[in-house]
N, C-alpha and C positions, 0 to 999 in steps of 0.2 A: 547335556552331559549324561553320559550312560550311569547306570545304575546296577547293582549287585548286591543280592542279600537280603532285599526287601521284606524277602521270606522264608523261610528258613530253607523249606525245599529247593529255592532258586539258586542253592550250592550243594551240591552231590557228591563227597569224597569218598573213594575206595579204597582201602590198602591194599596193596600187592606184598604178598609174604610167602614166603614158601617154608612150610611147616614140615617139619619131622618128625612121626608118631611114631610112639612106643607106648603100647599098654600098659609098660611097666614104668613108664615115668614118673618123674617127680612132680612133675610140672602140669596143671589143667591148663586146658586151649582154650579159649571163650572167642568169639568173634563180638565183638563191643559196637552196637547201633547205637546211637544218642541225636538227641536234638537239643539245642536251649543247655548245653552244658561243654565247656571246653573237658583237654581230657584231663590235665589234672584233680580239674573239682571233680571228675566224674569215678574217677580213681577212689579219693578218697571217699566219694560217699558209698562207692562198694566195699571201702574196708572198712568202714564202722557198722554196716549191713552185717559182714560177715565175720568181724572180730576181729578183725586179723590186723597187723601192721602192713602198713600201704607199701614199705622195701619190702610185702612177701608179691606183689603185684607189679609185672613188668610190662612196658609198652615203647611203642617205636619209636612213635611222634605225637608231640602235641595236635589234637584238631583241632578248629574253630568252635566254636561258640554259637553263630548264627550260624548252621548249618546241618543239613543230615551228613552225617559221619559213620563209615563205617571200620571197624580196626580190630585186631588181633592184641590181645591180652594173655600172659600167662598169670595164673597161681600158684604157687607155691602150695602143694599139698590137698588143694581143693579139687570138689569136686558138683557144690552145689551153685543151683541154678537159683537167681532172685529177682523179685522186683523190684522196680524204681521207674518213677512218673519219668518217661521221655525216653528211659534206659532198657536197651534191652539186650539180655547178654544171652547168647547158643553155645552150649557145650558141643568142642570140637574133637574133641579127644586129648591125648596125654602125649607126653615129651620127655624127654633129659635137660635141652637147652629152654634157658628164660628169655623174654622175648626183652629186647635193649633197645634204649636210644639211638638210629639206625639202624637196625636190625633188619627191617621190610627194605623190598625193593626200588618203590615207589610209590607213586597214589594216581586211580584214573580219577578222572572228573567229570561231570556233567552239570552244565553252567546256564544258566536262563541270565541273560543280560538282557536289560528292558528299557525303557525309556528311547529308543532308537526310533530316527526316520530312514526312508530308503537310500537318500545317498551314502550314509554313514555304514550299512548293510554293504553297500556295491561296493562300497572303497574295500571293505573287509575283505569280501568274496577274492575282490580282484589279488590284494596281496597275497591271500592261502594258495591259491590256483596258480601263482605265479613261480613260486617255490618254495621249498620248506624256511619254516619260520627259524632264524637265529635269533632269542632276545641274551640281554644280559641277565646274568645269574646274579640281580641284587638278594640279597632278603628282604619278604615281607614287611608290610608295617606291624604286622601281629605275631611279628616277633619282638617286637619292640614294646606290645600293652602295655601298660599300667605300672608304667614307669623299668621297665626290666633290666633296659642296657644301663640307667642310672644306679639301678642297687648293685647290678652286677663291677660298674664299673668303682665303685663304694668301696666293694669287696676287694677288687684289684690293689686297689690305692691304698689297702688297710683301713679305712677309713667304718668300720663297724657301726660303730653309732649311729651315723648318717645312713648307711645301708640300713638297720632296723629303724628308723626312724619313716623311712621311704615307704617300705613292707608294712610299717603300721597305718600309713597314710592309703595305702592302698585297699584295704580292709580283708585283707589277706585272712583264709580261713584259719590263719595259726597266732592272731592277733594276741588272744586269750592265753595261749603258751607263754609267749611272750611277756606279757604280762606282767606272767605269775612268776615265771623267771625270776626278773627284771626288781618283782616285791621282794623274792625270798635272797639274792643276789644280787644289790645293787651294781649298776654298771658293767655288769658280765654281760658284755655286748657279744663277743667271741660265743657265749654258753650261750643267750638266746638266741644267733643263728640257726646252734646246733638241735633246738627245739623243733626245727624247720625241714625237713625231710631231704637229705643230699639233692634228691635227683631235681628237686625247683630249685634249691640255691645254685646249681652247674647252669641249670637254664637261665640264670642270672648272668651266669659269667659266659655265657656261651651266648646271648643276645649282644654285650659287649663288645666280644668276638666278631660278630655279625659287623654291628657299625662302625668298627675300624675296617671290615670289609668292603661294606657300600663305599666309604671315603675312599677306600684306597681303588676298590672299579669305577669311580667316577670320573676320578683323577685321572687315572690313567686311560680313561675313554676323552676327555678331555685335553688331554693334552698329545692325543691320538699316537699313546704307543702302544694298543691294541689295535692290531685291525681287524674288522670284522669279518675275515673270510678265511680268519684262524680260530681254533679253539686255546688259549692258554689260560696259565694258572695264576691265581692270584694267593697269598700267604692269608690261612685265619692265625693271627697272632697270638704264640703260645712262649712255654720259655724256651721250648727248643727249635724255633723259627730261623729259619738259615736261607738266603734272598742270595739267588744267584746272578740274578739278571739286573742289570745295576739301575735302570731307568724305574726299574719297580723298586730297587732298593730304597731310592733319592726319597720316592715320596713315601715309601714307610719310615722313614727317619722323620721326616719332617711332622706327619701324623704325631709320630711318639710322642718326638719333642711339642709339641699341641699340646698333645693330652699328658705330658710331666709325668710320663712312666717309661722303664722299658721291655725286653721280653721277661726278666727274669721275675718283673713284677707280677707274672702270671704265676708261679709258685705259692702257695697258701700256708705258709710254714702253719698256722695256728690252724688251719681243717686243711688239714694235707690231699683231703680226699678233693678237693675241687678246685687244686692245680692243676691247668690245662696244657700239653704238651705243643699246644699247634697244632694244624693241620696246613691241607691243599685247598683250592674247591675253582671247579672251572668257569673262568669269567665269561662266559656266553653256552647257551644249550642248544641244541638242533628238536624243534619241535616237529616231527613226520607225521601225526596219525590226529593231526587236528583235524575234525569234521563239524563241521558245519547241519546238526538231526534236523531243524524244522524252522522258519519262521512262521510269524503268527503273530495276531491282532495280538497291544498289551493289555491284558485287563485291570491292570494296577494304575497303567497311566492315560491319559485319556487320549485318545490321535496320536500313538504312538505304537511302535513295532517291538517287537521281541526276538532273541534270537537264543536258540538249546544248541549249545556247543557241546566239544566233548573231544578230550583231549586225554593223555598223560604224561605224567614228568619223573623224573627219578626224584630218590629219596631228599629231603632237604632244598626243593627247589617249591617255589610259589607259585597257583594258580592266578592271583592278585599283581604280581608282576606281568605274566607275560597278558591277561587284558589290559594290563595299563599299556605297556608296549605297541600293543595293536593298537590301539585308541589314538595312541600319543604322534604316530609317524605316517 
């Protein structure tokens, strides 16, 4: 079985963002290196560094955790450069627009997979060479951590309690809010969400999103009304989700009815801010500029190969998908 991650370096992520400077902006650029921290912890430990509240710090995308990361950050009104064990942030210059969840174009990569023998290498070679890569657009597992799509889907259902109950099980760095919350306000589940900083509780509702996703491309890879030599769409489920194509319609009905919700339950009357309208996202990607940089002895594993890939995907698609993809066919 191939292997990933083993070490931190063995996962390379780049942002691709195209900035717009203005000296007179509001906004500082930082270009964000980390290792040993995803980006939200890494967020906030730059706003207690710097004082400031974490909504004045904007960024695209979550990175991983086990990995070198590199990413575009705005401030709000900042301009100072700090430390932090693992962290290291480059003033880039100044802006008017803050940097959003999507915002960046994409991410390259560069991937050390290990644990490999040579037939497993030839098979690879041979499929790249052959022609460009189509996988499908699931989401990752690590959009899913530590429980995500369950709080997220908590929050759907109304279901508060159990949504902070999940978040406290997770040891989520907002446990202690919570808390105190929860002392001063018994049972104000709705007011200790709101302890919690918007943009993680969307990413609650937005992993959700995700795994009615993966069911609904599975499904329909499955019951083969995608074919693989189209690109089409598959619905992220919001309350203003409208299904035209009835064979995709069939099994998001049935999904709902599953999961005892339906669009509209995506509305948050009680935090209106993290009602999701829906979206698009396309059920298979065209990968052109995988290369294949180096094989070479592993030295993590013993009689085994290695292989430094190096690819890029647009924004919101997985590097963890499309190796499993390879591996898998």
């Amino acid at each position: 079985m191939y292997k990933i991650k083993q070490i931190p370096e063995d996962f390379i992520v780049k942002e691709m963002n195209n900035l717009e400077l203005d000296d007179n902006g509001i906004y500082s650029y930082f270009s964000l290196k980390k290792k040993n921290y995803n980006t939200l912890r890494a967020i906030k430990i730059i706003s207690e560094k710097l004082k400031i509240p974490e909504k004045n710090i904007g960024f695209a995308g979550n990175k991983d955790k086990n990995a070198v990361t590199e990413q575009f950050i705005s401030i709000k009104n900042g301009n100072k450069n700090i430390e932090i064990k693992d962290i290291e942030l480059k003033f880039l210059g100044k802006g008017n627009k803050e940097v959003f969840l999507g915002s960046h174009k994409g991410n390259e990569f560069i991937i050390t997979i290990r644990n490999l023998d040579n037939n497993k290498i030839k098979s690879i070679e041979k499929r790249i060479n052959e022609s460009k890569i189509l996988m499908p657009n699931y989401f990752g597992p690590q959009r899913f951590s530590n429980s995500n799509n369950l709080i997220g889907e908590n929050i759907v259902k109304k279901d508060f309690k159990k949504a902070i109950e999940l978040i406290i099980n997770t040891n989520s760095d907002y446990n202690e809010k919570i808390k105190q919350h929860l002392e001063k306000q018994k049972n104000d589940y709705i007011g200790a969400l709101k302890t919690i900083p918007s943009k993680l509780l969307k990413l609650y509702i937005h992993s959700y999103q995700s795994l009615l996703f993966n069911n609904i491309l599975e499904q329909s890879i499955n019951n083969k009304n995608i074919e693989k030599n189209t690109i089409e769409i598959i619905p992220l489920i919001g309350f203003g989700t409208e299904i035209e194509n009835n064979e995709t319609k069939i099994i998001v009905d049935k999904i709902l009815e599953k999961e005892n919700i339906g669009f509209r339950d995506f509305i948050i009357k009680q935090i209106p801010e993290l009602s999701v309208e829906g979206d698009e996202r396309k059920a298979f990607i065209k990968i052109s500029d995988f290369k294949i940089i180096k094989q070479e002895k592993d030295e993590l594993n013993k009689n085994k190969e290695k292989l430094i890939i190096k690819f890029s995907l647009p924004k919101g698609c997985y590097a963890t998908v499309l190796i499993d993809f390879l591996f898998k066919n």
